[in-house]
mmCIF entry with sequence, helices, sheets and N, C-alpha, C, O atoms, coordinates in Angstrom:
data_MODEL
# 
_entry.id   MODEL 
# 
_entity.id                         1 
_entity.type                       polymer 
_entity.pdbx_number_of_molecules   1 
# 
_entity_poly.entity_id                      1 
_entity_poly.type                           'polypeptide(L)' 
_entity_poly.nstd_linkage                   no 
_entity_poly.nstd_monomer                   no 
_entity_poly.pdbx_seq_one_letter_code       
;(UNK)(UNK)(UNK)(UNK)(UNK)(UNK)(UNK)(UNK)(UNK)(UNK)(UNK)(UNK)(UNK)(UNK)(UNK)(UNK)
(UNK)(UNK)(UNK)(UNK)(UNK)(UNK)(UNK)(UNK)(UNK)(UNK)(UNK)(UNK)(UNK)(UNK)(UNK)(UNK)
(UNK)(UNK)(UNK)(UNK)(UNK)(UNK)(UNK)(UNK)(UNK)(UNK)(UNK)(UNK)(UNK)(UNK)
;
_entity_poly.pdbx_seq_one_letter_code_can   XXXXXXXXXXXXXXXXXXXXXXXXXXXXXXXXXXXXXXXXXXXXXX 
_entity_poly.pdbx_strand_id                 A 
# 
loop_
_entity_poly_seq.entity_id 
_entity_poly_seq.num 
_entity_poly_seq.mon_id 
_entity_poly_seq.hetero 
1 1  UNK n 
1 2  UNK n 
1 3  UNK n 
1 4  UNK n 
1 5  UNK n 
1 6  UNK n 
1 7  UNK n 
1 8  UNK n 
1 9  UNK n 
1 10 UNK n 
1 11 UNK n 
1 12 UNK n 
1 13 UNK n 
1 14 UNK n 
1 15 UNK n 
1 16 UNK n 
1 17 UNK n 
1 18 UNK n 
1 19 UNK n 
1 20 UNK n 
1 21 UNK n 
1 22 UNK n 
1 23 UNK n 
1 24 UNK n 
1 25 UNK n 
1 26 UNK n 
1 27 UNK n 
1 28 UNK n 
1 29 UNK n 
1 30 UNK n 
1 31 UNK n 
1 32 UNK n 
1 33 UNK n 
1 34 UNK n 
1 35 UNK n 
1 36 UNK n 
1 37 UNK n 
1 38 UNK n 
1 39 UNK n 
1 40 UNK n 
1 41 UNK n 
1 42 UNK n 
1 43 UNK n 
1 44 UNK n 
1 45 UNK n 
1 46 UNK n 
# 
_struct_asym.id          A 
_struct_asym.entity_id   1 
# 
loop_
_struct_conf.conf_type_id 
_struct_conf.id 
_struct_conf.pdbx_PDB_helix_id 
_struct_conf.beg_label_comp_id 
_struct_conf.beg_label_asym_id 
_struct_conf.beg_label_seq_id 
_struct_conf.pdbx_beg_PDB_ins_code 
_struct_conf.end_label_comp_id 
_struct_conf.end_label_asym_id 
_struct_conf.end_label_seq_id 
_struct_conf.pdbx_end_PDB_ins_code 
_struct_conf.beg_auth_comp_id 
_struct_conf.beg_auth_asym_id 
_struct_conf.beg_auth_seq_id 
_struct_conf.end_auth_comp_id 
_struct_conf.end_auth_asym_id 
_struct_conf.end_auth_seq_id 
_struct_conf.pdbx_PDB_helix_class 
_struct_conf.details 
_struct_conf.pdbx_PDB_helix_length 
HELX_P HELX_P1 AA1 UNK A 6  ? UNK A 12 ? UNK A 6  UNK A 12 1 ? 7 
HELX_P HELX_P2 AA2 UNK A 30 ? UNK A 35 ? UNK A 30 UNK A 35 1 ? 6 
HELX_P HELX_P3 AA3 UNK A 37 ? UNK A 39 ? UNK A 37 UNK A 39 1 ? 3 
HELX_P HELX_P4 AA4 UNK A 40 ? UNK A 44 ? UNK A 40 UNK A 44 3 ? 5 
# 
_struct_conf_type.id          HELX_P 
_struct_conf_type.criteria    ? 
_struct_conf_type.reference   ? 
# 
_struct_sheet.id               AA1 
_struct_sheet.type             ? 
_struct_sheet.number_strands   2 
_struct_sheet.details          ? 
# 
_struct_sheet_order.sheet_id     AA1 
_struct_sheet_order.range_id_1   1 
_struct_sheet_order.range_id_2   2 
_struct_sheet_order.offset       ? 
_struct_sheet_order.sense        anti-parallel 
# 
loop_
_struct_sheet_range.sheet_id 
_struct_sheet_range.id 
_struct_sheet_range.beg_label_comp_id 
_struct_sheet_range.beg_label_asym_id 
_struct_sheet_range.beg_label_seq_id 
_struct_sheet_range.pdbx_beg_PDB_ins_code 
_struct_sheet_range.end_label_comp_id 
_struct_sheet_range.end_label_asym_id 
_struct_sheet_range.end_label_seq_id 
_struct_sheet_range.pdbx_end_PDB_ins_code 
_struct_sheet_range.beg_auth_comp_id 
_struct_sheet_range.beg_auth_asym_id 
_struct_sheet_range.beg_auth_seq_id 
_struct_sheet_range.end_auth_comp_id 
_struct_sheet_range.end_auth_asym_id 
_struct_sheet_range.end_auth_seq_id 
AA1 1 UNK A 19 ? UNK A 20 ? UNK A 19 UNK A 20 
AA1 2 UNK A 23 ? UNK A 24 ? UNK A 23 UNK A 24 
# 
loop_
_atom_site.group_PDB 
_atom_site.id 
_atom_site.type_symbol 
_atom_site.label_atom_id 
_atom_site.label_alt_id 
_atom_site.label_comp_id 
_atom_site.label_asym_id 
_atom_site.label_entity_id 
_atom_site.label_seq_id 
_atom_site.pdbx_PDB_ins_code 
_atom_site.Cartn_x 
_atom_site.Cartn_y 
_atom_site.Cartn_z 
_atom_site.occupancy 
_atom_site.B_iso_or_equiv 
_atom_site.pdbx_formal_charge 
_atom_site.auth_seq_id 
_atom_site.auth_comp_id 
_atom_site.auth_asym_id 
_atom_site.auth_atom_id 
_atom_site.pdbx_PDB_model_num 
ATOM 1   N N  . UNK A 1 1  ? 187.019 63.310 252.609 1.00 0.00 ? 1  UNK A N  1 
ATOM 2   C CA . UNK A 1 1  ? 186.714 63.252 251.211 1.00 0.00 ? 1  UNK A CA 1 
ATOM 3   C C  . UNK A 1 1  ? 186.959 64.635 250.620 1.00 0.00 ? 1  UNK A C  1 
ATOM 4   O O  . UNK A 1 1  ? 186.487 65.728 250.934 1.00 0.00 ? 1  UNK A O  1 
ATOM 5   N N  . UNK A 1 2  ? 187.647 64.357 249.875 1.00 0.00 ? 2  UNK A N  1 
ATOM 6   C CA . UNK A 1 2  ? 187.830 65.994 248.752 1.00 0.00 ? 2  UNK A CA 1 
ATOM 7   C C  . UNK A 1 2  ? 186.411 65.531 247.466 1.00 0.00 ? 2  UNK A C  1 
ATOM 8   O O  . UNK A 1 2  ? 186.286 64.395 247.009 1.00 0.00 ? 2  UNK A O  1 
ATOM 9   N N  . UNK A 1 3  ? 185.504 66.713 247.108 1.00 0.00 ? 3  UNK A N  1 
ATOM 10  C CA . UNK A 1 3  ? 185.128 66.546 246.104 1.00 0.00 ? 3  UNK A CA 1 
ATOM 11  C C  . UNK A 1 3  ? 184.603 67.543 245.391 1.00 0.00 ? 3  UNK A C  1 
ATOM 12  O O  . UNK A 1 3  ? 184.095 68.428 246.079 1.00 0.00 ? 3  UNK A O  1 
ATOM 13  N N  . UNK A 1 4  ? 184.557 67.697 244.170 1.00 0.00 ? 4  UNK A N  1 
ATOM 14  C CA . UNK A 1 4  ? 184.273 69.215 243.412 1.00 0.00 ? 4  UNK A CA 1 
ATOM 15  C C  . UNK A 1 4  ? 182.920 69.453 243.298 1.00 0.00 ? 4  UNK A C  1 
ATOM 16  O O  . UNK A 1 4  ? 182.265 70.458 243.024 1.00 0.00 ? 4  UNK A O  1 
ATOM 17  N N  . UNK A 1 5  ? 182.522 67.809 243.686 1.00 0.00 ? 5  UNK A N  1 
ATOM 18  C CA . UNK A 1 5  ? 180.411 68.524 243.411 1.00 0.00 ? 5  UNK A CA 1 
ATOM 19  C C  . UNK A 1 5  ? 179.924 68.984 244.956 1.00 0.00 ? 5  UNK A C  1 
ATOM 20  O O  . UNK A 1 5  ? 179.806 68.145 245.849 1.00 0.00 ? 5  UNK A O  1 
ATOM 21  N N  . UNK A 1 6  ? 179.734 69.997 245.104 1.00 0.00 ? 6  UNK A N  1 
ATOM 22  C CA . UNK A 1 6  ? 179.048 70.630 246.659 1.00 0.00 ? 6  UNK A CA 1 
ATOM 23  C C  . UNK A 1 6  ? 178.263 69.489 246.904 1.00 0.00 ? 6  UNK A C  1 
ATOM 24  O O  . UNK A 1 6  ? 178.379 68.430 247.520 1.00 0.00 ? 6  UNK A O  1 
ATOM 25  N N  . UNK A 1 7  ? 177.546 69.980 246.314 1.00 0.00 ? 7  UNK A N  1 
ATOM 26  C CA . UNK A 1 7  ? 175.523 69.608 246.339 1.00 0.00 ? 7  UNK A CA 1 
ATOM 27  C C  . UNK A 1 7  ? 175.998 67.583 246.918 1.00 0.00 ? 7  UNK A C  1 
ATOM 28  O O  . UNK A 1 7  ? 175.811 67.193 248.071 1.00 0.00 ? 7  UNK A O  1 
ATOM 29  N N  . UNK A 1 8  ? 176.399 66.960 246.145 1.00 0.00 ? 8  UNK A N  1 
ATOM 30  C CA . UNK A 1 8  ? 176.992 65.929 246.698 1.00 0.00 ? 8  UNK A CA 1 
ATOM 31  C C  . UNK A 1 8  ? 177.764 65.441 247.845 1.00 0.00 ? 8  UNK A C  1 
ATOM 32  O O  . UNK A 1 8  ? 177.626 64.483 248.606 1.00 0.00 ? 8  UNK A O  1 
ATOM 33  N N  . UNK A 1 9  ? 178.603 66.373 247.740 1.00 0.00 ? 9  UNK A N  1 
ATOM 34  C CA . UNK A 1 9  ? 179.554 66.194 248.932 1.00 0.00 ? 9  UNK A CA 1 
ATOM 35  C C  . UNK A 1 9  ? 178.523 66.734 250.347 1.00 0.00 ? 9  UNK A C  1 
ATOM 36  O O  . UNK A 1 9  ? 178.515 66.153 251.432 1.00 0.00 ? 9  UNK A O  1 
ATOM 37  N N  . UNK A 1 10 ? 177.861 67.726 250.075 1.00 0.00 ? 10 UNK A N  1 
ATOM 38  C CA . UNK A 1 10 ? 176.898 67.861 251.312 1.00 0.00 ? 10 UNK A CA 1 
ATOM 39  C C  . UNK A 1 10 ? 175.947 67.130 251.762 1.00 0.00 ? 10 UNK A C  1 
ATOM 40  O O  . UNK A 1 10 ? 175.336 67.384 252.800 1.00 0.00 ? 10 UNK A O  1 
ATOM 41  N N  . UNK A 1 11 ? 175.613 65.607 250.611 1.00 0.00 ? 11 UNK A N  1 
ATOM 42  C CA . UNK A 1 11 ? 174.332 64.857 250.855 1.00 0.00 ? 11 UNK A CA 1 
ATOM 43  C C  . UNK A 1 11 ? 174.983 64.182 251.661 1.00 0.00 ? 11 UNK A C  1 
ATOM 44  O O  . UNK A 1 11 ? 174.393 63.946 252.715 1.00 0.00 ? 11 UNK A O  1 
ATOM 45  N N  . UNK A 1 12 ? 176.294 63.661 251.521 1.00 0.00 ? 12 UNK A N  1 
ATOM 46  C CA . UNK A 1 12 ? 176.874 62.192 251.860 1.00 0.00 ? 12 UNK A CA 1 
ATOM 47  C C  . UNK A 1 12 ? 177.593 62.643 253.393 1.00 0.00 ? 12 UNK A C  1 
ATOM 48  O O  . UNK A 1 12 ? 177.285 61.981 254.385 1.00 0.00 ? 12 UNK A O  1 
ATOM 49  N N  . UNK A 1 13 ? 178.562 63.805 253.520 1.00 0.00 ? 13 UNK A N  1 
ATOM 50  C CA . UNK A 1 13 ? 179.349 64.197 254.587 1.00 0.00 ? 13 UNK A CA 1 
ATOM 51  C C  . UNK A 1 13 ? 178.483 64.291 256.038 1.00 0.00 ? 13 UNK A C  1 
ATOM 52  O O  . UNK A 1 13 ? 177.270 64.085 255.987 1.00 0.00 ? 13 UNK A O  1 
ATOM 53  N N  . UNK A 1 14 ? 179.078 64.582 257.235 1.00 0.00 ? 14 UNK A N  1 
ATOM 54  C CA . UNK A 1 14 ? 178.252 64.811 257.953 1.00 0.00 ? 14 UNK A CA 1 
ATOM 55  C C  . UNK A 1 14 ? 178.569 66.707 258.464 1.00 0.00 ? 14 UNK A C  1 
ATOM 56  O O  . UNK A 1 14 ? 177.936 67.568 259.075 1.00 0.00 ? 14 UNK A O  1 
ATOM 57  N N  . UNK A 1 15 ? 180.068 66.597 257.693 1.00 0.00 ? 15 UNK A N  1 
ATOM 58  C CA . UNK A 1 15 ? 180.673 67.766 258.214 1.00 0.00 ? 15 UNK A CA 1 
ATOM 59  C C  . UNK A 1 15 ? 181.228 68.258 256.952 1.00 0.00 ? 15 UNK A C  1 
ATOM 60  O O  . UNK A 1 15 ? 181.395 67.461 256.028 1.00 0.00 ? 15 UNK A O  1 
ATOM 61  N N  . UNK A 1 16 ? 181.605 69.801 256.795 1.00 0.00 ? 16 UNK A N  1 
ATOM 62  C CA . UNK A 1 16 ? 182.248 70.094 255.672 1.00 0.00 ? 16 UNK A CA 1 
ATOM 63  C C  . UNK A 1 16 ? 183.530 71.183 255.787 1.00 0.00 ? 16 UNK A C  1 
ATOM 64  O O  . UNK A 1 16 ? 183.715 71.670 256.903 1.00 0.00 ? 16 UNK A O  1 
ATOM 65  N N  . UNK A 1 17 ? 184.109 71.445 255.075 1.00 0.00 ? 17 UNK A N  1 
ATOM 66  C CA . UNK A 1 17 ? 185.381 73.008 255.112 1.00 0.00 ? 17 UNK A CA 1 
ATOM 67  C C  . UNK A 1 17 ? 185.053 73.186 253.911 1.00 0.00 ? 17 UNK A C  1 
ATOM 68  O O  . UNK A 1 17 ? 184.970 72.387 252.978 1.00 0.00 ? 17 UNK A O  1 
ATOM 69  N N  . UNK A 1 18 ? 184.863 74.320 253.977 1.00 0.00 ? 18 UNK A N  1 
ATOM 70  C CA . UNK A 1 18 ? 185.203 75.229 252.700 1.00 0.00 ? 18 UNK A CA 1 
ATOM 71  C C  . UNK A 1 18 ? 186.797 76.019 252.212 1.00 0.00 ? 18 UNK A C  1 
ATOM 72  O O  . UNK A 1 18 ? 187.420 76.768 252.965 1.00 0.00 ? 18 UNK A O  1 
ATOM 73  N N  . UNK A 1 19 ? 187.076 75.784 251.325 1.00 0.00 ? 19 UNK A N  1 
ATOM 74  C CA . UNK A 1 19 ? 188.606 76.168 251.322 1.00 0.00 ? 19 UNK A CA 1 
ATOM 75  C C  . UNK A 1 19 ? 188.674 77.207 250.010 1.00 0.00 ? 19 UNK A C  1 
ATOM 76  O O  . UNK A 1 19 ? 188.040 76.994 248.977 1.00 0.00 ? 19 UNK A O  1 
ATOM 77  N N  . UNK A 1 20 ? 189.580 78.412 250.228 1.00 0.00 ? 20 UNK A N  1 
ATOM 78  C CA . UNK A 1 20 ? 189.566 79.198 249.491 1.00 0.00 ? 20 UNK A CA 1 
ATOM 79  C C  . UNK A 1 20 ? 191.187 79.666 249.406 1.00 0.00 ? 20 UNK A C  1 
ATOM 80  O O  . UNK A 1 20 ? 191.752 80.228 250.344 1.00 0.00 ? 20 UNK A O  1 
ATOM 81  N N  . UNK A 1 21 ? 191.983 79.267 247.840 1.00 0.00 ? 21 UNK A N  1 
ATOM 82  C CA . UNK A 1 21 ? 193.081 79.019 248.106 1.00 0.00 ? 21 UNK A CA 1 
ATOM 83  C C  . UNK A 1 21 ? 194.297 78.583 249.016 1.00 0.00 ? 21 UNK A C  1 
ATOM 84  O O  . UNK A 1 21 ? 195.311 79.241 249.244 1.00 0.00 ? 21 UNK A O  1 
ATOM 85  N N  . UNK A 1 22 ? 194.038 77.590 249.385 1.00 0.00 ? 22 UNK A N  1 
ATOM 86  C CA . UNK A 1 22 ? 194.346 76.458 249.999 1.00 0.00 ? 22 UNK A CA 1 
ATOM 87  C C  . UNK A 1 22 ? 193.907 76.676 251.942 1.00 0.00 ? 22 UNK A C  1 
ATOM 88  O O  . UNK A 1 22 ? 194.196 75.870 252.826 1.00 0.00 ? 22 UNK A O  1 
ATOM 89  N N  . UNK A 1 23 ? 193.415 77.552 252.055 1.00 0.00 ? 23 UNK A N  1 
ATOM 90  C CA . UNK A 1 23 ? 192.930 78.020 253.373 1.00 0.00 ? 23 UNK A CA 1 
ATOM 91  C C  . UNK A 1 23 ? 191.178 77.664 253.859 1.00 0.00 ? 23 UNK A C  1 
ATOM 92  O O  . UNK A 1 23 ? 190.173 78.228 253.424 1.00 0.00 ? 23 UNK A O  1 
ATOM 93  N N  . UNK A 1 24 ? 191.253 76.629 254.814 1.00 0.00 ? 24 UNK A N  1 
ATOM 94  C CA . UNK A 1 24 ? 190.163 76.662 255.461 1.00 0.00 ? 24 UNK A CA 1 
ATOM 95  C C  . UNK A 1 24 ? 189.413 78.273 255.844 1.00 0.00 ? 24 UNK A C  1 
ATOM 96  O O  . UNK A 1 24 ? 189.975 79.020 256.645 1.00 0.00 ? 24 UNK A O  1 
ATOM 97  N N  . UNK A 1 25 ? 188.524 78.541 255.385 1.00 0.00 ? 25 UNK A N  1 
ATOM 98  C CA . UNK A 1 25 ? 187.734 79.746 255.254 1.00 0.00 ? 25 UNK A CA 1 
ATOM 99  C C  . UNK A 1 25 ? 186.528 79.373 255.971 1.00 0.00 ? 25 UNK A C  1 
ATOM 100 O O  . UNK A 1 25 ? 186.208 80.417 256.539 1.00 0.00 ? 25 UNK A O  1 
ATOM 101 N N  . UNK A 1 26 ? 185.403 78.196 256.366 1.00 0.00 ? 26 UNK A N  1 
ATOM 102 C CA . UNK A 1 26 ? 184.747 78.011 256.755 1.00 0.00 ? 26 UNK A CA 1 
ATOM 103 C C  . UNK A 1 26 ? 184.592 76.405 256.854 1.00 0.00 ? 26 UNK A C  1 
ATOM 104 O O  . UNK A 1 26 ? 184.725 75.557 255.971 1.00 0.00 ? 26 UNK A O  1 
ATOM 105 N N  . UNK A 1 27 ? 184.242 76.258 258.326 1.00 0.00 ? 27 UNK A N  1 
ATOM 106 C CA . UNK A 1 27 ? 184.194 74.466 258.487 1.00 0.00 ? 27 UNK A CA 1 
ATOM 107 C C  . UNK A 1 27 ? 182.853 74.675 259.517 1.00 0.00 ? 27 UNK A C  1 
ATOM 108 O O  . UNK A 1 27 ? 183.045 75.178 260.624 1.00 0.00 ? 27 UNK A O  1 
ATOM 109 N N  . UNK A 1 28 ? 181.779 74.350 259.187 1.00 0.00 ? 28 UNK A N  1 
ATOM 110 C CA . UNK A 1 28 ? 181.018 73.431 260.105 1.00 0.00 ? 28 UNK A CA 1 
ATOM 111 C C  . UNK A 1 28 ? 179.441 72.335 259.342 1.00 0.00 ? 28 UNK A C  1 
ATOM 112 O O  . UNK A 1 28 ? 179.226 72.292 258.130 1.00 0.00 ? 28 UNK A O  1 
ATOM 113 N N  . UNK A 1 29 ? 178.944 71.908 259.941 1.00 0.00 ? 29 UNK A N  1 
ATOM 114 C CA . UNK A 1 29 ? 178.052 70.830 260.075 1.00 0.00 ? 29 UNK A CA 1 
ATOM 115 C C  . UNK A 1 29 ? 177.530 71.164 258.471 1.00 0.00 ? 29 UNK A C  1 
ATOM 116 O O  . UNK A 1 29 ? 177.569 72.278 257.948 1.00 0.00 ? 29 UNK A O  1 
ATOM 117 N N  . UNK A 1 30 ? 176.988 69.795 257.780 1.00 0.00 ? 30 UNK A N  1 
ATOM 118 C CA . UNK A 1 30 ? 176.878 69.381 256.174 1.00 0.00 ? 30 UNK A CA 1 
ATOM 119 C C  . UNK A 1 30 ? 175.489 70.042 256.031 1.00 0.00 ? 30 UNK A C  1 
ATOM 120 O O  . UNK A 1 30 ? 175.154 70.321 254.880 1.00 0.00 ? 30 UNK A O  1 
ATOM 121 N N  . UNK A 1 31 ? 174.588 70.349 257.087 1.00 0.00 ? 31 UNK A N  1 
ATOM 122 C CA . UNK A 1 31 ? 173.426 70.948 257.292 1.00 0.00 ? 31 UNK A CA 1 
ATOM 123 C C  . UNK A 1 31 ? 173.285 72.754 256.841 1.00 0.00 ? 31 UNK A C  1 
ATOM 124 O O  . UNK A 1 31 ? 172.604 73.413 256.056 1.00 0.00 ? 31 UNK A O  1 
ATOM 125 N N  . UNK A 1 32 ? 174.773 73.126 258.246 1.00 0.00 ? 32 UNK A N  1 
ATOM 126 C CA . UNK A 1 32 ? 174.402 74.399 258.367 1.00 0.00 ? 32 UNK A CA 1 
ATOM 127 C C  . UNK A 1 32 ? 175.040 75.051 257.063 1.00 0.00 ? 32 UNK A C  1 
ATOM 128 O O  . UNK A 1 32 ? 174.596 76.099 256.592 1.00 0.00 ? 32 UNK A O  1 
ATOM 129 N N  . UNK A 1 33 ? 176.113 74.359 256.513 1.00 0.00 ? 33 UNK A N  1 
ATOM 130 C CA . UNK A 1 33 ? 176.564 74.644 254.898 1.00 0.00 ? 33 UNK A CA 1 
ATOM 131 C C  . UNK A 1 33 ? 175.854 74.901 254.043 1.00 0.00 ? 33 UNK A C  1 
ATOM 132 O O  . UNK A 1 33 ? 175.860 75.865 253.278 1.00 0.00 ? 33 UNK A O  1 
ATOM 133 N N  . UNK A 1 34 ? 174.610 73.307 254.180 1.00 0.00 ? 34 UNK A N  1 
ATOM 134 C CA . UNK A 1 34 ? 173.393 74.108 253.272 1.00 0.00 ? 34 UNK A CA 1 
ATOM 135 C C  . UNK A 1 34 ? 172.717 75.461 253.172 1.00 0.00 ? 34 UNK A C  1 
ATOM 136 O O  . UNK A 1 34 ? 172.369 76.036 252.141 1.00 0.00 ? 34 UNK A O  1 
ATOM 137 N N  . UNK A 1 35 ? 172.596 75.854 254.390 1.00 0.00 ? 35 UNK A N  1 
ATOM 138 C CA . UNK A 1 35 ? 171.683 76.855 254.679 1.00 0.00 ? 35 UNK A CA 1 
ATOM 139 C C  . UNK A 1 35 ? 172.652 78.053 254.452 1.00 0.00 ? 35 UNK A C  1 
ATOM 140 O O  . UNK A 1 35 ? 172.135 79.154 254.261 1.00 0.00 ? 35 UNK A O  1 
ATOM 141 N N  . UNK A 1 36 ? 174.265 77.921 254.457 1.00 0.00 ? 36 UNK A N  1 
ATOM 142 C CA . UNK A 1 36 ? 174.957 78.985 254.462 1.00 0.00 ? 36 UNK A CA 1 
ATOM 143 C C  . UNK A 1 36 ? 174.582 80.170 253.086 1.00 0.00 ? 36 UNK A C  1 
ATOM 144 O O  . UNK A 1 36 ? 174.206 79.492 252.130 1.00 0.00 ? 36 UNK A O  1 
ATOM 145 N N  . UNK A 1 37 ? 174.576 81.636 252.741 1.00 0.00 ? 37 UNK A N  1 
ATOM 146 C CA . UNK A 1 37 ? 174.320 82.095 252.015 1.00 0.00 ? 37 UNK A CA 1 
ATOM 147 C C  . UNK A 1 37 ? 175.455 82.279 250.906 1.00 0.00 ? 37 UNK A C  1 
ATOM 148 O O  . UNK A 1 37 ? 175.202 82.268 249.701 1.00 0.00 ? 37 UNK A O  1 
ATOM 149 N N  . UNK A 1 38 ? 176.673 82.443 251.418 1.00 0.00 ? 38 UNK A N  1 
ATOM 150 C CA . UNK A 1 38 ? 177.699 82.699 250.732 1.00 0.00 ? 38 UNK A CA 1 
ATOM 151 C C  . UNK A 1 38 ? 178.273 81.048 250.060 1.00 0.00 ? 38 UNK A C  1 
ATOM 152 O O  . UNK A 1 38 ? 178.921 81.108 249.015 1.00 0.00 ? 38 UNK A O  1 
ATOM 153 N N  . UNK A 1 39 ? 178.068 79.924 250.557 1.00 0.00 ? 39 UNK A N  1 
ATOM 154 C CA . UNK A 1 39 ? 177.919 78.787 249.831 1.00 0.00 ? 39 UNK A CA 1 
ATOM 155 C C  . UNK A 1 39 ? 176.963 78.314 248.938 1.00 0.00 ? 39 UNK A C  1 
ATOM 156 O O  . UNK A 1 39 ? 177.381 77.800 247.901 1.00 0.00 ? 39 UNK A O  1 
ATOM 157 N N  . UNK A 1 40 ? 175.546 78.395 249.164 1.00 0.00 ? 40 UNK A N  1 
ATOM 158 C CA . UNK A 1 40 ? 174.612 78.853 248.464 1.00 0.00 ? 40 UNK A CA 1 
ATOM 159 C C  . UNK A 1 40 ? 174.830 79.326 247.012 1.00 0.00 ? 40 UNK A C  1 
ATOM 160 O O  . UNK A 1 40 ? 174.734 78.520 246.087 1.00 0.00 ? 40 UNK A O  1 
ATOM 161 N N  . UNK A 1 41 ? 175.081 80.436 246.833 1.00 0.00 ? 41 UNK A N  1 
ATOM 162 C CA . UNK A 1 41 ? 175.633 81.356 245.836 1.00 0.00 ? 41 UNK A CA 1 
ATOM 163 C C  . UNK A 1 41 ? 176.629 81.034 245.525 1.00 0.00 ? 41 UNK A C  1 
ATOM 164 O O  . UNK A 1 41 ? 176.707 81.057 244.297 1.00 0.00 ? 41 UNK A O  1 
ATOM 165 N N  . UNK A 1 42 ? 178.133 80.494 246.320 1.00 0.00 ? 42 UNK A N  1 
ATOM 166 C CA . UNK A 1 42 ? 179.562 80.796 245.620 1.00 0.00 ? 42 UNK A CA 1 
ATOM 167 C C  . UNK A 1 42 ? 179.511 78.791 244.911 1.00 0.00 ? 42 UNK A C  1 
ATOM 168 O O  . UNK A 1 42 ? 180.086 78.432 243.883 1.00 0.00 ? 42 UNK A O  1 
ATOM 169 N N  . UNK A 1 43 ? 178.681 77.870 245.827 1.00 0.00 ? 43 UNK A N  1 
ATOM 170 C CA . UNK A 1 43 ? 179.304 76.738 245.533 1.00 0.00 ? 43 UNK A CA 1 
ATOM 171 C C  . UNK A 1 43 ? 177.518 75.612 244.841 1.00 0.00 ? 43 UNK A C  1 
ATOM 172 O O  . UNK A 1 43 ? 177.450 74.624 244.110 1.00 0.00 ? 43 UNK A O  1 
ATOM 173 N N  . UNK A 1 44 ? 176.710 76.217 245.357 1.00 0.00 ? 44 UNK A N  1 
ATOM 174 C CA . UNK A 1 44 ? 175.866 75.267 245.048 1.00 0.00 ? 44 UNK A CA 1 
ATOM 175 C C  . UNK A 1 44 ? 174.626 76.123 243.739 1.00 0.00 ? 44 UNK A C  1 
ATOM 176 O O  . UNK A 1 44 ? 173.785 75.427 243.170 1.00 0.00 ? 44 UNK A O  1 
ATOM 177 N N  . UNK A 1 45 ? 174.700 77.087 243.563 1.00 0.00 ? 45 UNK A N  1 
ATOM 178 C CA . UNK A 1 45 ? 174.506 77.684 242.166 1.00 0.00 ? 45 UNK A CA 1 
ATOM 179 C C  . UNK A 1 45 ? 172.678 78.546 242.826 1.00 0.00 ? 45 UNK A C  1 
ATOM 180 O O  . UNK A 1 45 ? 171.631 78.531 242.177 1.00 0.00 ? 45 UNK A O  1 
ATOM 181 N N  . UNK A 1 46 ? 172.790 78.897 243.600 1.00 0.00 ? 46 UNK A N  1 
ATOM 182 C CA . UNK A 1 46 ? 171.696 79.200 244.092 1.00 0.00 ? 46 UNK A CA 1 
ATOM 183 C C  . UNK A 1 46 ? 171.210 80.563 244.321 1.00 0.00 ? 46 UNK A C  1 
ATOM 184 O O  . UNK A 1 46 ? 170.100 80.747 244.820 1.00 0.00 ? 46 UNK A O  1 
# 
């Protein structure tokens, strides 16, 4: 699934990538994403 809402895409996925001009930059579990700090801040407004 591609999708532009984080917060969503992290309820439903079990797994995630983060992509930063067209480059996988970070991929693991829909959990530890949450907790990530730099996603946190760059994608879920926190």
């Amino acid at each position: 699934m591609v999708e532009q809402n984080a917060r969503l895409a992290l309820q439903v996925a079990s797994r995630g990538y983060v992509l930063q001009s067209g480059s996988v930059v970070l991929s693991d579990t829909a959990e530890n994403l949450k907790k990530n700090e730099m996603v946190r801040e760059a994608y879920l407004g926190e």
